[in-house]
C-alpha positions as CSV (number, residue, x, y, z in Angstrom):
1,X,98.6,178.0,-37.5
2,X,97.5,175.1,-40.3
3,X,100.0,172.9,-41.1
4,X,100.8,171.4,-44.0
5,X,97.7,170.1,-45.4
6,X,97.0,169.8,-48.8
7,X,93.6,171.5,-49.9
8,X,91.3,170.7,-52.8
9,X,89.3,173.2,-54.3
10,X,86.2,172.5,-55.5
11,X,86.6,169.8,-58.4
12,X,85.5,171.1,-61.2
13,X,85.1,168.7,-64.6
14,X,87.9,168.3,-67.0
15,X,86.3,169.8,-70.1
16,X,84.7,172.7,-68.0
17,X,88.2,173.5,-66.3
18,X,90.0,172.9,-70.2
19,X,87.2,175.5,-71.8
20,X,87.7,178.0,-68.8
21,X,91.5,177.9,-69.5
22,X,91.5,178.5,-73.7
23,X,88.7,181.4,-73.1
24,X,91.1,183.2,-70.8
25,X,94.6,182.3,-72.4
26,X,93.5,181.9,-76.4
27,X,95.1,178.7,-76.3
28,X,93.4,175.9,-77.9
29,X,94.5,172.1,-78.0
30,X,95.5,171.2,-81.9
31,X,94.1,168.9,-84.0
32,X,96.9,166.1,-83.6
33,X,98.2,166.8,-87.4
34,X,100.2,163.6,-86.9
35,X,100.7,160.8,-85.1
36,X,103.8,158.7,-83.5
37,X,105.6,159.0,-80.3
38,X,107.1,162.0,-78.4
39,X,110.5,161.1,-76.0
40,X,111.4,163.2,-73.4
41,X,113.3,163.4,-70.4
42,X,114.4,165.4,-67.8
43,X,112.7,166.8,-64.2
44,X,111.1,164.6,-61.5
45,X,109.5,167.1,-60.3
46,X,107.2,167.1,-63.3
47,X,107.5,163.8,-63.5
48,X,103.8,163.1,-61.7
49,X,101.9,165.6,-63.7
50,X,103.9,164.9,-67.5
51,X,102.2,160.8,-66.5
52,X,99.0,162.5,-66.0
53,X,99.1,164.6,-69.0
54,X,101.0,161.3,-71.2
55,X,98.4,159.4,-70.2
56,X,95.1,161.8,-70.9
57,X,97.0,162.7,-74.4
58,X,96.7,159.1,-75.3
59,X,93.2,158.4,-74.3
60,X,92.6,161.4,-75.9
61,X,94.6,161.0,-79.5
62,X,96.1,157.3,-79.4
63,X,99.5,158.8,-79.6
64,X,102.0,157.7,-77.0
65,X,104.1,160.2,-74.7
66,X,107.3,158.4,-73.2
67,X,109.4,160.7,-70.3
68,X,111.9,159.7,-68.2
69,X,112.5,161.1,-65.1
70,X,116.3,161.5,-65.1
71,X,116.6,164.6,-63.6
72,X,116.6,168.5,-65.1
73,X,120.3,168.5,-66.0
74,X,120.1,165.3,-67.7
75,X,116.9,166.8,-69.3
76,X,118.4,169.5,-71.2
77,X,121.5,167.8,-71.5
78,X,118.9,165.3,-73.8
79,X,117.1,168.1,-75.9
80,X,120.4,169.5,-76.2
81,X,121.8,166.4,-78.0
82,X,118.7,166.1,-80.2
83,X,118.0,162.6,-78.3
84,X,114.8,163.3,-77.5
85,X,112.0,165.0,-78.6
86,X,111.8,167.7,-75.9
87,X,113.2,168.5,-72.2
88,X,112.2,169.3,-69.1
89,X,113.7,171.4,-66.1
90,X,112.5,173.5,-63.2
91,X,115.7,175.5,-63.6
92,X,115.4,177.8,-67.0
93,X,118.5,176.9,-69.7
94,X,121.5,179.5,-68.6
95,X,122.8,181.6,-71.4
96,X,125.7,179.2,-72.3
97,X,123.1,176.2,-71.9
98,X,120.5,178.1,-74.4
99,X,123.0,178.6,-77.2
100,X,123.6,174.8,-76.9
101,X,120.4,174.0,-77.9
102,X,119.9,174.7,-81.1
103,X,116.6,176.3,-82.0
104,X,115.1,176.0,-78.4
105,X,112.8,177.8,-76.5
106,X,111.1,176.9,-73.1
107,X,108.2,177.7,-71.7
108,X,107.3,177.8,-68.2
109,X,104.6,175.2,-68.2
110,X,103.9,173.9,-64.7
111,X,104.3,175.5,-61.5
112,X,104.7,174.3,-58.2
113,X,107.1,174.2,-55.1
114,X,110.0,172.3,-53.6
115,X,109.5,171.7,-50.2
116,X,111.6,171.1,-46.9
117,X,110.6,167.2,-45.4
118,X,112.3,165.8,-42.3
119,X,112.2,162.8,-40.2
120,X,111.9,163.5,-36.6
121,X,110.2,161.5,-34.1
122,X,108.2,163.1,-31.9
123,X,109.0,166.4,-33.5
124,X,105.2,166.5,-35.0
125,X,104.4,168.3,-38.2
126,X,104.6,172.0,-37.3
127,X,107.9,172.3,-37.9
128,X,109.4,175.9,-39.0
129,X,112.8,177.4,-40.3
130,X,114.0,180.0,-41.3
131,X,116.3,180.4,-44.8
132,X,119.5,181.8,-42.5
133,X,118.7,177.9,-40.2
134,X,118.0,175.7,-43.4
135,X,121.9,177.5,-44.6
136,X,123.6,176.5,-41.4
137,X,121.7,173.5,-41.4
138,X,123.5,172.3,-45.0
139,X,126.5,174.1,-44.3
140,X,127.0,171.5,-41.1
141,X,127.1,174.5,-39.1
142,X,124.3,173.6,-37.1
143,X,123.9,169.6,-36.7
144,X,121.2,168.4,-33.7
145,X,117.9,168.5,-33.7
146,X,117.6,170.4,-30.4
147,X,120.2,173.1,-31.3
148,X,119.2,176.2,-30.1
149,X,118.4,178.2,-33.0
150,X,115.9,175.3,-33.9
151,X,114.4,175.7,-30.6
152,X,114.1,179.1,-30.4
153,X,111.8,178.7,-33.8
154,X,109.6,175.8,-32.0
155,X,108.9,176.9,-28.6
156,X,106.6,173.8,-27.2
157,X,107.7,171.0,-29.7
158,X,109.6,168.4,-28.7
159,X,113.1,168.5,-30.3
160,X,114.9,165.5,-30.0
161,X,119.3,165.0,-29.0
162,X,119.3,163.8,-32.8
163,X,121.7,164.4,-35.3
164,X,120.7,166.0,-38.6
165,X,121.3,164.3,-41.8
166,X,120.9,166.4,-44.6
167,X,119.6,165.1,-47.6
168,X,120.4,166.5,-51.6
169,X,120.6,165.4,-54.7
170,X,123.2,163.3,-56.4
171,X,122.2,163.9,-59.9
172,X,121.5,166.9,-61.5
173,X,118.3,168.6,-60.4
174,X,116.1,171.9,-60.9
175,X,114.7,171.2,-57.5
176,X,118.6,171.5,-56.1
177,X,118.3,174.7,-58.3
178,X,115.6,176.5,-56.2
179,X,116.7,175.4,-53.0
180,X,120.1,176.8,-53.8
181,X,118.8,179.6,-55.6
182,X,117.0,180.4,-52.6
183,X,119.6,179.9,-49.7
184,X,121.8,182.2,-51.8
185,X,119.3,185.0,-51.5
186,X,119.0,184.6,-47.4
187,X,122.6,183.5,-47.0
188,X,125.6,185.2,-47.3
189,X,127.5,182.2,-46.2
190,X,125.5,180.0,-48.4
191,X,127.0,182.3,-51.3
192,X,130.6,182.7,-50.2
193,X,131.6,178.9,-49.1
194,X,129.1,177.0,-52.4
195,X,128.7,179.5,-54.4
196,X,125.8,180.5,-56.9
197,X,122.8,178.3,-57.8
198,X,123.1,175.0,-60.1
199,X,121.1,172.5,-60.9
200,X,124.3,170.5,-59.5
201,X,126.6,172.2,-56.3
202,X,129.1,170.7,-54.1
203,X,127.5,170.3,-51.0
204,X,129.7,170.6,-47.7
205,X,127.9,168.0,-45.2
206,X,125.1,165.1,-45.9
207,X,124.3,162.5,-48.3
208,X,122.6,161.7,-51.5
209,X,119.4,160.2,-53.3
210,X,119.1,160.2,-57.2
211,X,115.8,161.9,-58.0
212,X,112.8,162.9,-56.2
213,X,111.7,159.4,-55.6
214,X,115.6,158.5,-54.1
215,X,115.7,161.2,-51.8
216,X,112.1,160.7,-50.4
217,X,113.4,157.2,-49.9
218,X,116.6,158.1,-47.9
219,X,114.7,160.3,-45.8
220,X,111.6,157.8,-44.9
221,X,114.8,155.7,-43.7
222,X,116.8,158.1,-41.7
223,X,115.8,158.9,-38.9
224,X,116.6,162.9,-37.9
225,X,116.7,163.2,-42.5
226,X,115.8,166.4,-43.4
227,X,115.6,166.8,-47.4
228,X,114.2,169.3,-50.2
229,X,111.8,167.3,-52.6
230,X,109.2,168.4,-54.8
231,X,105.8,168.6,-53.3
232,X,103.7,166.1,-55.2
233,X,106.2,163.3,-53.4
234,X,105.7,164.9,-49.6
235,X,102.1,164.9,-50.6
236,X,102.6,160.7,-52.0
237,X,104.2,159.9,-49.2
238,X,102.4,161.6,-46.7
239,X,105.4,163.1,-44.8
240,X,105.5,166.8,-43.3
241,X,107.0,169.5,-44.4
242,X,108.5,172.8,-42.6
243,X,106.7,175.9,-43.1
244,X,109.4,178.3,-43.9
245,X,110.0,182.0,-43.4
246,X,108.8,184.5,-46.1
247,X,109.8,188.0,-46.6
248,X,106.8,188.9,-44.8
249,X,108.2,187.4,-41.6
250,X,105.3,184.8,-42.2
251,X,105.9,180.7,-41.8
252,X,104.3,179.3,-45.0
253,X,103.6,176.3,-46.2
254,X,104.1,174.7,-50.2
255,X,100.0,174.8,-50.0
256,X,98.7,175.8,-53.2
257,X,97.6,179.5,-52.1
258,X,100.9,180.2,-51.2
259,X,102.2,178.8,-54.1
260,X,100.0,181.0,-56.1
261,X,100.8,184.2,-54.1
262,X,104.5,183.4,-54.9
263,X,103.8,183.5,-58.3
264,X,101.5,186.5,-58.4
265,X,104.5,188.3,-58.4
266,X,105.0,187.9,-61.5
267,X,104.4,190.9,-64.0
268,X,106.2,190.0,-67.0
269,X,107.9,187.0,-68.8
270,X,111.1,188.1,-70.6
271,X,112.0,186.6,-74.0
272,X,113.7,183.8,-72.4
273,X,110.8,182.5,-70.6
274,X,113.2,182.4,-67.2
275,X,111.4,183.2,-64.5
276,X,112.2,183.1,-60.3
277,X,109.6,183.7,-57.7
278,X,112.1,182.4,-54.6
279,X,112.1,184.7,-52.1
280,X,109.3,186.9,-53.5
281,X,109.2,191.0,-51.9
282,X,107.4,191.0,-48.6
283,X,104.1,192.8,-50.5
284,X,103.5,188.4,-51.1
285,X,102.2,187.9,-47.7
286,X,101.6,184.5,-47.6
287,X,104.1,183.2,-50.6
288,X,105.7,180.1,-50.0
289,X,109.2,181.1,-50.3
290,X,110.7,178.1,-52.5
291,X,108.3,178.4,-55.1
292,X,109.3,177.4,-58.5
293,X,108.2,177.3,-62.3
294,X,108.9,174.1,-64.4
295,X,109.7,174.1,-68.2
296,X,109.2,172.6,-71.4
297,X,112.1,172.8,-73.5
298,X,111.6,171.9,-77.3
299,X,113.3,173.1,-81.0
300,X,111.2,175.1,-83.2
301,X,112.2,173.0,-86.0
302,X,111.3,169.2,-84.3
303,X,110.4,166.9,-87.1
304,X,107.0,165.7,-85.2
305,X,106.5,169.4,-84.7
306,X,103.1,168.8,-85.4
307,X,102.6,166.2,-82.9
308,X,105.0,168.2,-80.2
309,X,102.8,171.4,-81.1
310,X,99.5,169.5,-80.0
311,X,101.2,167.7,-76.5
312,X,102.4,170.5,-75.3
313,X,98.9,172.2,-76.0
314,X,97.3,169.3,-74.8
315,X,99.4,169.9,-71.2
316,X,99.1,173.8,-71.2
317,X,95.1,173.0,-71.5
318,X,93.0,170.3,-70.2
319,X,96.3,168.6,-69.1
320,X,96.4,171.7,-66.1
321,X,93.5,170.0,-64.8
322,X,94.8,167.1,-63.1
323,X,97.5,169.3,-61.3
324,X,95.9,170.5,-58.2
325,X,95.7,167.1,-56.2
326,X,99.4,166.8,-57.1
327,X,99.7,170.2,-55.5
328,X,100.5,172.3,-59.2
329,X,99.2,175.7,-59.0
330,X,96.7,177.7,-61.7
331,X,99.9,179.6,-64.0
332,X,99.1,183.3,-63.6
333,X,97.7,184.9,-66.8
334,X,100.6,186.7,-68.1
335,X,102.4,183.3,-68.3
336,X,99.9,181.6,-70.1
337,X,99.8,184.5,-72.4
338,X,103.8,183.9,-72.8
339,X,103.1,180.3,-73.1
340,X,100.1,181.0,-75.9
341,X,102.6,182.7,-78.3
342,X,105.5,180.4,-77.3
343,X,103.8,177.5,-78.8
344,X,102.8,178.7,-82.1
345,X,106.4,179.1,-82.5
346,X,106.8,174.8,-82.9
């Protein structure tokens, strides 16, 4: 069984992969029809890739792209309040939430996973779970390393007498969306005793971090942590994650080809642009189960429309080039179509 291990494709150059993309999609980056600054705010999960894309954008244009990473509910919160000039979140705006923002619409412009670290010597870095363990596990129901239903799961690894710590987030967060979203589809005590997903929840046992980067700290410094965090931070930080039970009775990793096969379940994109590929139908053999879409969130009627027009573009385009060594998967093809006609909307 491979672990988790993240794998490059062939690299292929920037302005070949940008050309590839606008032939099969019809989108083009914009002439930059004016120039300034774009604020926005919002996921950390993004966070690594929007730098990435801030950063080529300027090379490319002189403009300057400034984001905070405060965390998806603060990130609509923002574009909500007009206080900056677009949002991001990995969970989609819920109804109340959309009629907030006046003149919004998102687009699913990212994709990727939140995955399942931990801290435990010895323990190596095949670890697997299933959804019903990771429940019990952040329920407090099930609180050593060496309980049996761990072992049972790891025959041959060596499971410490160690307490577990779980570790969530403190602020509001689109990754603490799609880990809840997905315990609530494997758990029916998960959805009884906290309820349905949020990008906030009361959590009954462990303690906090604020943002990715927090919680990937509070895990590197407890030992017997375990923690959801996006991806591109296990991949930073080189820490292991758990390759967790699919539909398909399969142990997957948040590798990029199960990513993808999450996301290939995809057939349409509704009006909204809200999408959910956790827990995709067992016909997605090797789907990561905890997959997740990230989204821009901007007003039609932005007064640098121009200049938020040609970003976002920018990102959807030559900027999806630099996300496969921060483990950010191809967007299937009828999401870029979604994505094409969503932007000629700004």
């Amino acid at each position: 069984m491979k672990g988790f291990a993240f794998q490059r494709r062939k690299v292929v150059p920037l302005a070949v992969a940008a050309l590839a993309l606008s032939a099969s999609t019809g989108l083009t980056a914009t002439a930059v029809a004016a120039t300034g600054t774009l604020n926005g705010a919002g996921s950390t999960l993004v966070a690594p890739l929007e730098a990435e894309w801030a950063s080529g954008f300027n090379s490319r244009t002189g403009n300057t792209v400034n984001y905070q990473a405060v965390g998806s509910g603060t990130g609509i919160s923002d574009i909500s309040k007009g206080v900056v000039d677009f949002g991001a979140s990995d969970a989609p705006l819920s109804s109340t939430q959309a009629a907030g923002c006046a003149n919004c619409i998102q687009m699913p412009w990212a994709l990727s996973a939140t995955g399942v670290g931990y801290n435990v010597p010895g323990a190596g870095n095949r670890l697997r779970l299933t959804g019903s363990v990771l429940a019990n596990i952040y329920l407090g129901k099930i609180t050593n390393w060496d309980a049996p239903q761990i072992k049972a799961l790891n025959k041959g690894a060596h499971l410490p007498n160690l307490k577990i710590t779980p570790v969530h987030r403190s602020d509001g967060s689109g990754d603490t969306y799609a880990f809840t979203n997905y315990l609530n589809h494997i758990s029916s005590a998960w959805r009884s005793q906290v309820g349905p997903p949020a990008t906030s929840v009361s959590f009954p046992t462990g303690v906090s971090g604020s943002g990715n980067s927090g919680v990937t700290a509070v895990l590197q410094d407890t030992s017997g942590a375990i923690a959801y965090i996006a991806v591109s931070y296990l991949i930073a930080h080189k820490l292991p994650a758990v390759a967790v039970q699919n539909a398909a009775d399969k142990y997957e990793y948040p590798n990029l080809a199960n990513i993808e096969n999450a996301a290939a379940v995809v057939k349409h994109v509704p009006g909204s642009g809200a999408l959910s590929i956790v827990d995709p139908p067992k016909s997605a053999k090797i789907a990561y189960p905890i997959s997740t879409f990230t989204y821009v969130i901007a007003p039609t009627t932005a007064p640098q429309g121009a200049l938020l027009e040609s970003f976002i573009k920018y990102a959807l385009t030559t900027g999806h080039s630099f996300g496969e060594n921060l483990d950010f998967a191809p967007l299937p093809k009828v999401v870029q179509k979604y994505d094409e006609s969503a932007a000629n909307r700004l």
